[in-house]
VEXFI-590810 format. One record per residue (C-alpha): y, x, z. Coordinates in Angstrom, 1 decimal, always signed. Example, Ala and Ser with C-alpha at 12.3 -4.5 7.8 and 13.67 -1.06 7.14 Angstrom:
<atoms>
ATOM       y       x       z
ATOM    -4.5   +12.3    +7.8
ATOM    -1.1   +13.7    +7.1
</atoms>
This chain:
<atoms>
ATOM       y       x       z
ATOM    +0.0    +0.0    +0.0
ATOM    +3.8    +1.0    -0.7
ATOM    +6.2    +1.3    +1.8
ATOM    +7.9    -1.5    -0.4
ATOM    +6.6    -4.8    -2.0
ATOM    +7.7    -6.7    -4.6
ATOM    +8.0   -10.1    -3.6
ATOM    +8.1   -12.6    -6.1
ATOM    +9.9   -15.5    -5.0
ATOM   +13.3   -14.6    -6.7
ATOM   +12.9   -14.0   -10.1
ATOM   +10.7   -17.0   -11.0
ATOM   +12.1   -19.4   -13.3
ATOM   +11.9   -22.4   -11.1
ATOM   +10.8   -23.3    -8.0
ATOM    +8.1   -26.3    -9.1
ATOM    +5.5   -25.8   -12.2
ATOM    +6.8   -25.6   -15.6
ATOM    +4.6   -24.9   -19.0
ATOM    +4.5   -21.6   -20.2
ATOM    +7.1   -22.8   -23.2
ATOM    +9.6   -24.1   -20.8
ATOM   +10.2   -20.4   -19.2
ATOM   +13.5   -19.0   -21.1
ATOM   +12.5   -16.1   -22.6
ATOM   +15.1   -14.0   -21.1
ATOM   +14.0   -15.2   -17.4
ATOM   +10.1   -13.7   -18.4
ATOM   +12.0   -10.5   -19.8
ATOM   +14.3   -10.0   -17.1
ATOM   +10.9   -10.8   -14.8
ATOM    +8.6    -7.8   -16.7
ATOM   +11.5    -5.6   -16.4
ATOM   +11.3    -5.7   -12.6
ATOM    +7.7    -5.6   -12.6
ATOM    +7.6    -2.2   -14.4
ATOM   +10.8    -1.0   -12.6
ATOM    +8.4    -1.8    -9.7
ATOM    +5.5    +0.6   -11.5
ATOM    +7.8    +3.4   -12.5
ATOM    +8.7    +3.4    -8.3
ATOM    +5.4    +3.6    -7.1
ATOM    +5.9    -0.2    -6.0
ATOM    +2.6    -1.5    -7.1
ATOM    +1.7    -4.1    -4.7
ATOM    +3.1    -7.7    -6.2
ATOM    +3.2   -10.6    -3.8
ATOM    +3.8   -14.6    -4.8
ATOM    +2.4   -17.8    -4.0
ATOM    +1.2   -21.0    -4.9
ATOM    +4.6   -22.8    -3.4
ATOM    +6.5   -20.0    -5.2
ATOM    +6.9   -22.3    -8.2
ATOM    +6.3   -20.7   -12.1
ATOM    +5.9   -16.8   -10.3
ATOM    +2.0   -17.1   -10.9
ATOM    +2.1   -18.2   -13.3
ATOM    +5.0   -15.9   -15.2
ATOM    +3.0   -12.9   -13.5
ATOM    +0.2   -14.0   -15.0
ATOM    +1.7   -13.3   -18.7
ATOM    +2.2    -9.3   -18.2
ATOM    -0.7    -8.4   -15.1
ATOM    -3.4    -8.6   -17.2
ATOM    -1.9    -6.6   -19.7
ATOM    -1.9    -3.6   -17.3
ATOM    -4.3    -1.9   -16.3
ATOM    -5.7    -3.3   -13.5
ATOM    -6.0    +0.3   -10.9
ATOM    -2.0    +0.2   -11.4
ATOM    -1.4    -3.1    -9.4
ATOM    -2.3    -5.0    -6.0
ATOM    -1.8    -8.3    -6.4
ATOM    -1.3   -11.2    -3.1
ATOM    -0.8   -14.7    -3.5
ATOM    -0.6   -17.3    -0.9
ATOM    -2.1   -20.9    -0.5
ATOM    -1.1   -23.1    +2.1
ATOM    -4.0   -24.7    +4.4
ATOM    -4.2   -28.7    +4.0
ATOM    -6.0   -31.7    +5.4
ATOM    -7.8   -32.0    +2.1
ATOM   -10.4   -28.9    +1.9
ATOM   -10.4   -30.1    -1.9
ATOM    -6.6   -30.0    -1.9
ATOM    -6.3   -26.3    -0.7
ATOM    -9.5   -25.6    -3.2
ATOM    -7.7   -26.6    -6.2
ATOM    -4.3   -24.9    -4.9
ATOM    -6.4   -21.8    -4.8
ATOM    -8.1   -22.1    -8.0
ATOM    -4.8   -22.8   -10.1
ATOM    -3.2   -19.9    -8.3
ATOM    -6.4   -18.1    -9.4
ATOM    -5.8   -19.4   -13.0
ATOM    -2.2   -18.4   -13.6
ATOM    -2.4   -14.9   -12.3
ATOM    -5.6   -14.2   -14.9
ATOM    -7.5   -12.0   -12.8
ATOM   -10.5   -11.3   -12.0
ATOM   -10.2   -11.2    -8.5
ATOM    -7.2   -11.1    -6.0
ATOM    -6.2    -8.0    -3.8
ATOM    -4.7    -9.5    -1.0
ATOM    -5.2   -13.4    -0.1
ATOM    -3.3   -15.3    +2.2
ATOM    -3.4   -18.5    +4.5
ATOM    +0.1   -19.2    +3.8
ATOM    +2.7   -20.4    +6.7
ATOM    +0.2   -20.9    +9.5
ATOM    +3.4   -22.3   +11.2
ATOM    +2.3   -24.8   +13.8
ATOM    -0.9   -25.9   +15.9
ATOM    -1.7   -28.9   +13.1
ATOM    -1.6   -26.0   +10.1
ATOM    -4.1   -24.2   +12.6
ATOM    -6.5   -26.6   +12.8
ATOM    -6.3   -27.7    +9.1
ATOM    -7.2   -23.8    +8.8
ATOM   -10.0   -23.7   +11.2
ATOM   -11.5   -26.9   +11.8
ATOM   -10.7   -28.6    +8.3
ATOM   -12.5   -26.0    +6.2
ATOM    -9.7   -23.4    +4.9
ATOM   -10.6   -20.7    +6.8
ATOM   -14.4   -21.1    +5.9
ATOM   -13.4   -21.1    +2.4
ATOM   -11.1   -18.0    +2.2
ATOM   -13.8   -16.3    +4.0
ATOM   -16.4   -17.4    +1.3
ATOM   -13.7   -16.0    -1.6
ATOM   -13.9   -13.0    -0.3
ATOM   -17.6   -12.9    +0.3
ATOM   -18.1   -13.5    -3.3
ATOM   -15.7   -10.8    -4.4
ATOM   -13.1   -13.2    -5.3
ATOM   -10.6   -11.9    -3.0
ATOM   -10.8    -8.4    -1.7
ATOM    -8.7    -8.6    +1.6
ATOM    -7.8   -12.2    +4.1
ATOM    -4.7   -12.0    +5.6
ATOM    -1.9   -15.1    +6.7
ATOM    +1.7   -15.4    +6.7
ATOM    +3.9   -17.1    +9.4
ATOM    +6.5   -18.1   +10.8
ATOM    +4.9   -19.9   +14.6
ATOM    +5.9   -19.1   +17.5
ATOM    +4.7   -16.0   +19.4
ATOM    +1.9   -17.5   +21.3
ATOM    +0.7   -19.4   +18.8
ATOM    +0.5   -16.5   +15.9
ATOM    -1.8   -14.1   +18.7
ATOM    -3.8   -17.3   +18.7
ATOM    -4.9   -16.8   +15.0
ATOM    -5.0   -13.5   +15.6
ATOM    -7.8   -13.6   +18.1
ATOM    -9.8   -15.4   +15.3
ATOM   -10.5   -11.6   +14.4
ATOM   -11.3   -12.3   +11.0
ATOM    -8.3   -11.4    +9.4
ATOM    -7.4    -8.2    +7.5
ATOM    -3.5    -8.2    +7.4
ATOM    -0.4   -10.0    +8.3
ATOM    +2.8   -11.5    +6.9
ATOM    +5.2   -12.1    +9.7
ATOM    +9.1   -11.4   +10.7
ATOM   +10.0    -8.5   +12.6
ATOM   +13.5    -6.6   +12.5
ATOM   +16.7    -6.0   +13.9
ATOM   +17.9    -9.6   +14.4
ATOM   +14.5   -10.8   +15.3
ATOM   +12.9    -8.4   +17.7
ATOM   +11.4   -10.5   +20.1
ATOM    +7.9   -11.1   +18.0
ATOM    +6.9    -7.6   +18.9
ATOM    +3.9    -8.4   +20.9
ATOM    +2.5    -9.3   +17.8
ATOM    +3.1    -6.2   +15.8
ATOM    +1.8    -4.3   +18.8
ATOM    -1.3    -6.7   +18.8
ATOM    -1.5    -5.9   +15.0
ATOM    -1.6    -2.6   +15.8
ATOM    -4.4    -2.6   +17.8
ATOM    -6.3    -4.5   +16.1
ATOM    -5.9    -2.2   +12.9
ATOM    -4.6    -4.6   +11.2
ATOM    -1.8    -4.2    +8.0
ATOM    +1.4    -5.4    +8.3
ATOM    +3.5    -6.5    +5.9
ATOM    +7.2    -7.7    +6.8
ATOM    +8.7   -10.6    +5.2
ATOM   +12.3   -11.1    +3.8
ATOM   +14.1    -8.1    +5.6
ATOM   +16.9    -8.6    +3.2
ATOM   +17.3   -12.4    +3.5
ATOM   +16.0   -13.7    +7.0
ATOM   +16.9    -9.7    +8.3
ATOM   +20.6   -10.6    +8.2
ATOM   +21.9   -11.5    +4.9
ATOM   +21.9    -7.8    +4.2
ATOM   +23.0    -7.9    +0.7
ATOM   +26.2    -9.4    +1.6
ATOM   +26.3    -7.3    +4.9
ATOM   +30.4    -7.8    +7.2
ATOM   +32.2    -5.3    +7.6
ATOM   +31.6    -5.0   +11.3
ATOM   +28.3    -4.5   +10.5
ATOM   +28.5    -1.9    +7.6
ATOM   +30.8    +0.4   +10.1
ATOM   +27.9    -0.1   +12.9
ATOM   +25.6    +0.8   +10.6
ATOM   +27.5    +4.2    +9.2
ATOM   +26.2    +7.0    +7.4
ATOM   +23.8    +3.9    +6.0
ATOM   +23.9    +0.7    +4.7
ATOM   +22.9    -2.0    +6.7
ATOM   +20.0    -2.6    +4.4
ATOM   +18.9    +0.8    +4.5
ATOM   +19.2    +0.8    +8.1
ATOM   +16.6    -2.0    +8.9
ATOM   +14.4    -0.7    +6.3
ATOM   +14.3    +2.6    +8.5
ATOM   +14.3    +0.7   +11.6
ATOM   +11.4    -1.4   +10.3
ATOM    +9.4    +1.6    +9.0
ATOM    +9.3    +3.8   +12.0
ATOM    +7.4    +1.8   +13.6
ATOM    +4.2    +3.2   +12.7
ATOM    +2.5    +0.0   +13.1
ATOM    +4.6    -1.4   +10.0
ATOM    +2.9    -0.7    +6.4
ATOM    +4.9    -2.6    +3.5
ATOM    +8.1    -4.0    +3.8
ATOM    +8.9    -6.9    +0.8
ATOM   +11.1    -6.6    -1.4
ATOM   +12.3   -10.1    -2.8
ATOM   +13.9    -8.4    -6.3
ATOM   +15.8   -11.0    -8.6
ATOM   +16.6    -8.2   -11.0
ATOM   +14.9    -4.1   -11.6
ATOM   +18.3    -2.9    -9.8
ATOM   +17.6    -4.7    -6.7
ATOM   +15.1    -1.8    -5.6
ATOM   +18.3    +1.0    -5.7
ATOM   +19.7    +0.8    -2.2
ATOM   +16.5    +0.7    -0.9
ATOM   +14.9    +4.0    -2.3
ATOM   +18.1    +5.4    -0.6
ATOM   +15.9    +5.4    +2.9
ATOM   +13.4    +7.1    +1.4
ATOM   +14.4   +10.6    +1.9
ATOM   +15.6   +10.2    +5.7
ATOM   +11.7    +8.1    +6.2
ATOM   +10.7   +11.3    +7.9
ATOM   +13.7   +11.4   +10.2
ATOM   +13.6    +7.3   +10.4
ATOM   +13.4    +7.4   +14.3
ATOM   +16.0   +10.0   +14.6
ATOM   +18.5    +8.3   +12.8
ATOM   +17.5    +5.0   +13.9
ATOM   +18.1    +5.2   +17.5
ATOM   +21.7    +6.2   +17.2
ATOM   +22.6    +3.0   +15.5
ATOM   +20.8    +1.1   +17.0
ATOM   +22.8    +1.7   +20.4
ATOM   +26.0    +1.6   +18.7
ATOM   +24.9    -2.0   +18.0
ATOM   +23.5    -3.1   +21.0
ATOM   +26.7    -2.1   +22.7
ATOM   +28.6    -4.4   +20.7
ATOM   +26.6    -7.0   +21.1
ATOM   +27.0    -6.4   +25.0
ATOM   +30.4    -6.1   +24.8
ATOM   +30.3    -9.7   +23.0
ATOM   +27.8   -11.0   +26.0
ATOM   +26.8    -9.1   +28.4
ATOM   +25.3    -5.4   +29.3
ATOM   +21.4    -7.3   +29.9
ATOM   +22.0   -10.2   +27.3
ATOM   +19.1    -8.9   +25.1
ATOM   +16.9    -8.3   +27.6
ATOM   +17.7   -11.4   +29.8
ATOM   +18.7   -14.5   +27.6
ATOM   +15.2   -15.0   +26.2
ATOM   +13.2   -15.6   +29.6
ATOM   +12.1   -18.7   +30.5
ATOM   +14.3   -20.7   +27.2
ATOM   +11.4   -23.6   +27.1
ATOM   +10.1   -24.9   +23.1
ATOM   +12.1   -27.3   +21.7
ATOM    +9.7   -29.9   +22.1
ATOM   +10.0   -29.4   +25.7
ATOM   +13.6   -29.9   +24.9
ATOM   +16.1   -33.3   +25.2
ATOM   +16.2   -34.3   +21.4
ATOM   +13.8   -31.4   +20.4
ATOM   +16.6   -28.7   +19.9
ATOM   +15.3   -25.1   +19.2
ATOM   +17.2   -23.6   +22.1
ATOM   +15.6   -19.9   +21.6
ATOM   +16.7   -20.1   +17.5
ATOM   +19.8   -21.3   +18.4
ATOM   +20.4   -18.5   +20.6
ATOM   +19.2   -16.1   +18.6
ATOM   +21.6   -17.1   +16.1
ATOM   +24.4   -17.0   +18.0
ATOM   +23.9   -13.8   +19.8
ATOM   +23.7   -12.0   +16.1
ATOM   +26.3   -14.3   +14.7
ATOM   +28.5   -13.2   +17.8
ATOM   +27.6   -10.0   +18.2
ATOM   +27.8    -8.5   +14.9
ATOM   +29.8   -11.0   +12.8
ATOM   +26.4   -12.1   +11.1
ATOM   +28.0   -15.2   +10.7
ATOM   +26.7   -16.3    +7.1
ATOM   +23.6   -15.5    +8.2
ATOM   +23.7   -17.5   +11.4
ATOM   +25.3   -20.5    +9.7
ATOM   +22.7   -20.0    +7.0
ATOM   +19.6   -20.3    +9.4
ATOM   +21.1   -23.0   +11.9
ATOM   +21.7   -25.6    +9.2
ATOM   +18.1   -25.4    +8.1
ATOM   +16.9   -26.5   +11.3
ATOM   +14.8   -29.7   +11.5
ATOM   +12.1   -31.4   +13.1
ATOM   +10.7   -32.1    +9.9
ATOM   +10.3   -28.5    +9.0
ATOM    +7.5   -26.5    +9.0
ATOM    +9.6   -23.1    +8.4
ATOM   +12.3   -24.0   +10.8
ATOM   +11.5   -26.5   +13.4
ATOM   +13.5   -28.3   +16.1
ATOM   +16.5   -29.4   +16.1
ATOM   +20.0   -28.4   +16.0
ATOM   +22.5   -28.8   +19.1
ATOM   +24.5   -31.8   +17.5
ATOM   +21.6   -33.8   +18.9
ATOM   +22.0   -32.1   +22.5
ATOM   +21.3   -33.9   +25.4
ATOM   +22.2   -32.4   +28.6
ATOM   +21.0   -34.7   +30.9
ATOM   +17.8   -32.5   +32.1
ATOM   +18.6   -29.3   +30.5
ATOM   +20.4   -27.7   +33.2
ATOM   +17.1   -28.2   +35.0
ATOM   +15.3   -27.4   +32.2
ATOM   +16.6   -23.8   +32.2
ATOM   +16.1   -23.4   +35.8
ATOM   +17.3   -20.8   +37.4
ATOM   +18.1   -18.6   +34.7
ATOM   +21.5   -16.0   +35.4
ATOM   +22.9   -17.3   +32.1
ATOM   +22.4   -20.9   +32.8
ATOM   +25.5   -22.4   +32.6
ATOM   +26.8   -19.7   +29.9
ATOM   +24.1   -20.8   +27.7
ATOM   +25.0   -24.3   +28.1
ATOM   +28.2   -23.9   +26.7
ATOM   +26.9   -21.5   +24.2
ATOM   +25.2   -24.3   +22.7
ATOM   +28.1   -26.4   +22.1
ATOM   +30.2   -23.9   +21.1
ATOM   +27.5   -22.5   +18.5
ATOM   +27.3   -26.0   +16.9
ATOM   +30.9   -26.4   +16.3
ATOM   +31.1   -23.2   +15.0
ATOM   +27.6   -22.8   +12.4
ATOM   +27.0   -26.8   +11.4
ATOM   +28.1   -27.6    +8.0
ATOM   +27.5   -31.5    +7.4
ATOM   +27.0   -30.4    +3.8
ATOM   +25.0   -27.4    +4.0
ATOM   +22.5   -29.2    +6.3
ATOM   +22.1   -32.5    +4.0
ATOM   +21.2   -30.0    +1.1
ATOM   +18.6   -28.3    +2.7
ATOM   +17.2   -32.0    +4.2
ATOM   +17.2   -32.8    +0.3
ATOM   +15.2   -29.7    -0.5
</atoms>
């Protein structure tokens, strides 16, 4: 595996299933152009999904022209209710990618305790297991984006061979599963670091001096991959020049830790100077799940949010990821604070030191990240 992926959820076409004569021919040509920028890198692992739209199937028109010891290939299928459902998902994904057999599969989004047991109980995870028994599939992994407690759950299956999970900078507190990854031997592979790590493509300025002799997305690749339990980091590339800033941390990956820590307490300073000196270490203790919650709000995303947002002007990012919260979302559940109830949530929060802060964090963060507008288009999909 490369340090760096290819993902291959941003230079599709579109995101539902089009006919191969519907693709613009300048969208395919644009698409093979980052797939052998990718080659001429060294980037030769390629990863899509089913719910990725036309990417299998645009991948699928220049793979199998080359030759196959170049390339890993990974694509995802959701688990469903219907073991035929998630069969047919597989075998179209199968299809469109024309190969003989997969790299890398995954149980996609294994995001809540329902997905779980439509993986476990309804069949999935018996048939993955079967794919790659009969060589269809060379390595089982899953991606997700549950809770803490409930993705070392699937990980004590112990029939996995990888991982797909979040893990940087502005989301440090799913550690204990890269450490259990770790010891289980297990790869890793980080999701989005660009997108979910931050909006780093359209970093503030606060940020990019923080973040000085490096760019803010060369600084969470480096703080990413010195942790030696991190393999592949992916790449979501639109275009071939979207790999150029990060080959930049390439020749300081020997050094990452050294220049890593550094930065990283310049930032954590600022952030306490926004908060308070134990704020990251403090604030996340004893924050219950939002369905423990008045009105289901995702107090721990909320915060998480705002402390970023706050600390290091991350505020398109924080504004971004707050109006996409929903109880009808399987990516990014619970609820917003405009439906905050604080009857019972000062007991709810117990005695934690921030208590009362936090209660007026809440408030404060809605008024400042809800957009009415922003929110009803990512209800609408």
């Amino acid at each position: 595996m490369p340090v760096f992926s290819c993902g291959g959820m941003r230079f599709q076409y579109k995101w539902q299933d089009r006919s191969p004569d519907e693709i613009p021919s300048g969208n395919q040509l644009n698409l093979e152009a980052t797939v052998k920028r990718a080659l001429e890198l060294g980037i030769n692992h390629f990863e899509t999904a089913r719910g990725y739209g036309t990417s299998e199937m645009q991948l699928g028109q220049i793979l199998p022209k080359i030759n196959r010891d170049r390339f890993l290939i990974q694509t995802k299928v959701a688990p469903k209710s219907d073991i035929k459902e998630f069969e047919e998902r597989f075998q179209l994904s199968y299809d469109y990618l024309g190969l003989d057999y997969l790299d890398l599969f995954t149980l996609h989004g294994i995001n809540n305790q329902d997905i779980f047991d439509w993986m476990v109980k309804g069949g999935c995870l018996d048939k993955a297991l079967q794919l790659k028994k009969e060589g269809r599939v060379r390595f089982l992994g899953f991606s997700t984006h549950a809770p803490t407690e409930l993705t070392l759950k699937i990980l004590d299956l112990g029939v996995f061979d990888y991982i797909n999970f979040h893990w940087y900078f502005v989301n440090p507190y799913t550690r204990p599963i890269l450490e259990r990854a770790q010891k289980m031997d297990l790869g890793v592979l980080i999701i989005s670091p660009n997108d979910k790590g931050g909006k780093l493509y359209n970093p503030p300025e606060k940020l990019v001096k923080l973040c000085e002799p490096f760019s803010p997305m060369v600084f969470n690749d480096l703080y990413c991959l010195s942790n030696p339990a991190v393999h592949t980091l992916s790449i979501g590339a639109a275009r071939p020049s979207d790999f150029d800033e990060h080959l930049k941390s390439l020749d300081n990956l020997e050094q990452a830790s050294e220049w890593v820590k550094p930065i990283e307490e310049k930032l954590m300073t600022e952030i306490q100077k926004q908060f308070a000196q134990d704020w990251m270490d403090v604030w996340p203790l004893g924050i219950p799940h939002f369905s423990d919650v008045p009105g289901e709000v995702n107090l721990f995303e909320i915060l998480r949010l705002w402390t970023f947002g706050k600390g290091l002007d991350l505020w398109e990012f924080a504004k971004a990821r707050y109006n996409m919260l929903s109880t009808n979302s399987i990516w990014f559940p619970g609820n917003n604070a405009g439906t905050l109830h604080l009857e019972g949530l000062s007991d709810l929060l117990g005695k934690h030191p921030y208590r009362d802060w936090i209660l007026e964090m809440l408030k404060e963060a809605h008024q400042k990240l809800y957009d009415p507008v922003l929110h009803q288009k990512n209800m609408n999909g």
